[in-house]
C-alpha positions, 0 to 999 in steps of 0.5 A: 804460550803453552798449549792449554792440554800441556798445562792440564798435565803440568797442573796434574804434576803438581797437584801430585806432588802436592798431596805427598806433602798435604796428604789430605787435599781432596785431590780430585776435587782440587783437579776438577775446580783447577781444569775448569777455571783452565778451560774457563780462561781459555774460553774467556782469552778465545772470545776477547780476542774475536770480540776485539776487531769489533772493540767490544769486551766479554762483559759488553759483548755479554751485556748486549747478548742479555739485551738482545735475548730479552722479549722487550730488548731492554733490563734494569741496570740491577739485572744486568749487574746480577746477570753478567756478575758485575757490580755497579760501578763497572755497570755504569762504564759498561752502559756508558761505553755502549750508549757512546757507541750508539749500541744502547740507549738508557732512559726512564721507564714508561712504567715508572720514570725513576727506574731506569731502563737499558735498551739495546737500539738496531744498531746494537742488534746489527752488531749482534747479528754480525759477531755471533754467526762467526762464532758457530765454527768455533763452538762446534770445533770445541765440542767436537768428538761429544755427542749429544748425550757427553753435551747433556751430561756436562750440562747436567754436572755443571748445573749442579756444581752451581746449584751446590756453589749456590749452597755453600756460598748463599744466594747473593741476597743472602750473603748481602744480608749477613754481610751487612748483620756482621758489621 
């Protein structure tokens, strides 16, 4: 497989010649989107394979980080959809796959016992604690050569591209409701 800088350079090539024949394309911009749904799949390849020895994928690795991060360890299967951008179907796998391997629990809110709520169990927060610290190398690998304020700018230019994706698309409530008016 190629490495991920020789497809950069085979992609600039091509967007190049692209634009001798669609004089028009916002090249730069065309370039930017490319590089980063490029680096976005390479990071998505990277973690599936240090999530595969524990037989975890990206969204159920996620899924349990969501979890693990929240202060009472448990969401909605709503929220947990919205979070990891799964619809419901592949949500109900995902809890189902994790519920079997004893990584969550899934019940009647105390609240109200026709929401249901997900929790992650010690056995999942173990798993956590065992997948994340080995990651730490790797993560600082990738960022290495930035400083401290290259981090701070990628973060501010990669918020605001979700802020203006947000925009141009609608929030999902939004995009929902004219979906639904339109039909």
């Amino acid at each position: 497989m190629a490495s991920l800088s020789k497809c950069i350079g085979m992609m600039d090539e091509g967007i190049e010649r692209t634009i001798r024949l669609i004089p028009q394309l916002p090249a730069v911009e065309a370039k930017l989107s490319r590089l980063m749904l490029m680096v976005s799949g390479s990071l998505n390849e990277e973690l599936e394979f240090e999530l595969k020895p524990y037989k975890l994928n990206h969204s159920e690795f996620l899924t349990l980080m969501f979890l693990y991060s929240r202060p009472d360890s448990s969401s909605t299967p709503g929220e947990l959809c919205e979070f990891t951008k799964q619809g419901a179907t592949n949500m109900t796998r995902i809890g189902n796959t994790l519920v079997k391997r004893g990584l969550v629990t899934r019940g009647g809110s105390d609240d109200d016992r026709r929401r249901v709520v997900i929790r992650i169990t010690a056995t999942g927060k173990r798993l956590v604690l065992k997948i994340v610290p080995p990651l730490f190398p790797r993560l600082d690998a990738m960022f290495q050569g930035f400083s401290d304020t290259d981090k701070k700018n990628l973060s501010r230019l990669l918020r605001k591209l979700a802020h203006n994706l947000d925009q141009a698309t609608g929030d999902s409530d939004t995009h929902i409701g004219t979906m639904k008016a339109t039909k």
